[in-house]
C-alpha positions as CSV (number, residue, x, y, z in Angstrom):
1,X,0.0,0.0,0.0
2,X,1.6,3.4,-0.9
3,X,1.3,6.3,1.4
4,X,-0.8,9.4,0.3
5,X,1.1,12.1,1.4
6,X,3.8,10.2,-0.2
7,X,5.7,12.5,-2.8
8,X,4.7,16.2,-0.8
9,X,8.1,16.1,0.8
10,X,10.5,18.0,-2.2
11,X,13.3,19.4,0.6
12,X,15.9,20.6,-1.2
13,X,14.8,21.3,-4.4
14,X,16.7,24.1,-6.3
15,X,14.2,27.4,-7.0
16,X,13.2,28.0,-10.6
17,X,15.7,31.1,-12.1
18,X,15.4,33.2,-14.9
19,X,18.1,34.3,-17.0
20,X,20.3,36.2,-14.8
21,X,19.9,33.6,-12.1
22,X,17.5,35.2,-9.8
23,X,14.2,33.8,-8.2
24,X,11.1,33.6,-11.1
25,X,8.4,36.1,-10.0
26,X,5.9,33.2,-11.7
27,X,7.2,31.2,-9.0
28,X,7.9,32.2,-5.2
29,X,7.2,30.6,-2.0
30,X,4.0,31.9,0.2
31,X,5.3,34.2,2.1
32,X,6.2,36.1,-1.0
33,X,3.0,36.3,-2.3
34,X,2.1,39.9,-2.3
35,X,-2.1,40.9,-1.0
36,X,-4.0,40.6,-3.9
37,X,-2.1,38.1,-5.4
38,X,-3.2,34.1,-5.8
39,X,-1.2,31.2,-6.4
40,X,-1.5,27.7,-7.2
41,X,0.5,25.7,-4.4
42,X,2.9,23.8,-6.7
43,X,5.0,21.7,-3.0
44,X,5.3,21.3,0.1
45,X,9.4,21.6,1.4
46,X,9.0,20.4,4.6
47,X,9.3,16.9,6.4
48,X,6.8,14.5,6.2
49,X,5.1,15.3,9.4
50,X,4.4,19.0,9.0
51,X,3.4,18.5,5.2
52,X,0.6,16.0,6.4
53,X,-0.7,18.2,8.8
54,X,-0.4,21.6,6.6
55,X,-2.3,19.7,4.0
56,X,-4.8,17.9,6.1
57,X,-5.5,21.6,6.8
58,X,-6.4,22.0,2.7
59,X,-2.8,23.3,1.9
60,X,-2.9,20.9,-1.0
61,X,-0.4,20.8,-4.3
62,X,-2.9,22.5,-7.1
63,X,-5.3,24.5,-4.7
64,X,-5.6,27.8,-5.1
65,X,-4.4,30.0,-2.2
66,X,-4.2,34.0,-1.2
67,X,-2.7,36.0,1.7
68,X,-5.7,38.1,3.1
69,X,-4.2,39.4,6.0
70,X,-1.8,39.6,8.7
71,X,-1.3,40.1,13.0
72,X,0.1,44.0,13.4
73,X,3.5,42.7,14.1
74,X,3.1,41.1,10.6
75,X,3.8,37.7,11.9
76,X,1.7,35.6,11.1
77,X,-0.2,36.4,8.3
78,X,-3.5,34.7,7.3
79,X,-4.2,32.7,4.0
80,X,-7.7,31.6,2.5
81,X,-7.3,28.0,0.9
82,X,-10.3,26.0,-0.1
83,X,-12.9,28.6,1.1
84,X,-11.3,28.8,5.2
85,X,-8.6,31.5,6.2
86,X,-5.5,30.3,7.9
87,X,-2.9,31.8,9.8
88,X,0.7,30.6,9.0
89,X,3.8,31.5,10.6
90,X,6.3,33.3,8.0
91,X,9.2,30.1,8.7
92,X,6.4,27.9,7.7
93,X,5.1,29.8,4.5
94,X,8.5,30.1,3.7
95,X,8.6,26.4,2.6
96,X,5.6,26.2,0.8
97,X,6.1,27.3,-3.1
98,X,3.3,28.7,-5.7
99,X,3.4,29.6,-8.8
100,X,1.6,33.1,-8.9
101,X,-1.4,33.4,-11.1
102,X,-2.0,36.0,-13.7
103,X,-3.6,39.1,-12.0
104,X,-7.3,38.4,-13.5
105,X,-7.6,35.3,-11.2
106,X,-10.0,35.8,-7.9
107,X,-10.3,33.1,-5.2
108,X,-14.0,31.5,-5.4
C-alpha cells in the first residue's frame, strides 16, 4: 500500500531562475505572495510530518491560495485555501512554493 502524502516532501529542491539567475516572480514561495495576489501551491518543502498536517489543513499541491491578512506585528499572516482562512507562521510559508497566477484570477 503506498502512502498518500507520499511525494509532498520535495526538501531541497533548487528554486526556478530566470536568465540572470534570480528567483522567477511566476514562481515564489508563500510568504512572498504579495495581497492581492493568488497562487496555485505547486509543493510542500517540509518533512513528512508538518506537510501531512499543513495539508490535512487543505494546503494541498494545485489549490488555489491568497494571503488576506496579517497580525500588526506582521507575523503571522493569514491565507484563504479552499474557502477557510488560515494563519501561518512566515518560517512555515516560507517552505511552501506557488506559482503566482496571472492578475485576473480571484479566489472563489
Amino acid at each position: 500500500m503506498t502512502d498518500r502524502w507520499e511525494g509532498a516532501q520535495t526538501e531541497g529542491a533548487p528554486p526556478d531562475l530566470d536568465e540572470r539567475g534570480q528567483a522567477s516572480r511566476d514562481r515564489c514561495t508563500l510568504a512572498d505572495l504579495r495581497a492581492g495576489e493568488v497562487g496555485v501551491l505547486d509543493r510542500l518543502e517540509l518533512e513528512s510530518d508538518q506537510a501531512q498536517r499543513l495539508m490535512e489543513m487543505g494546503f494541498i499541491p494545485g489549490i488555489l491560495v491568497s494571503p488576506v491578512n496579517c497580525a500588526p506585528g506582521g507575523d503571522p499572516r493569514i491565507y484563504r485555501v479552499d474557502g477557510c482562512e488560515i494563519a501561518l507562521r512566515h518560517e512555515t510559508a516560507m517552505h511552501l512554493v506557488v506559482d503566482v497566477c496571472p492578475p485576473t484570477t480571484t479566489m472563489p
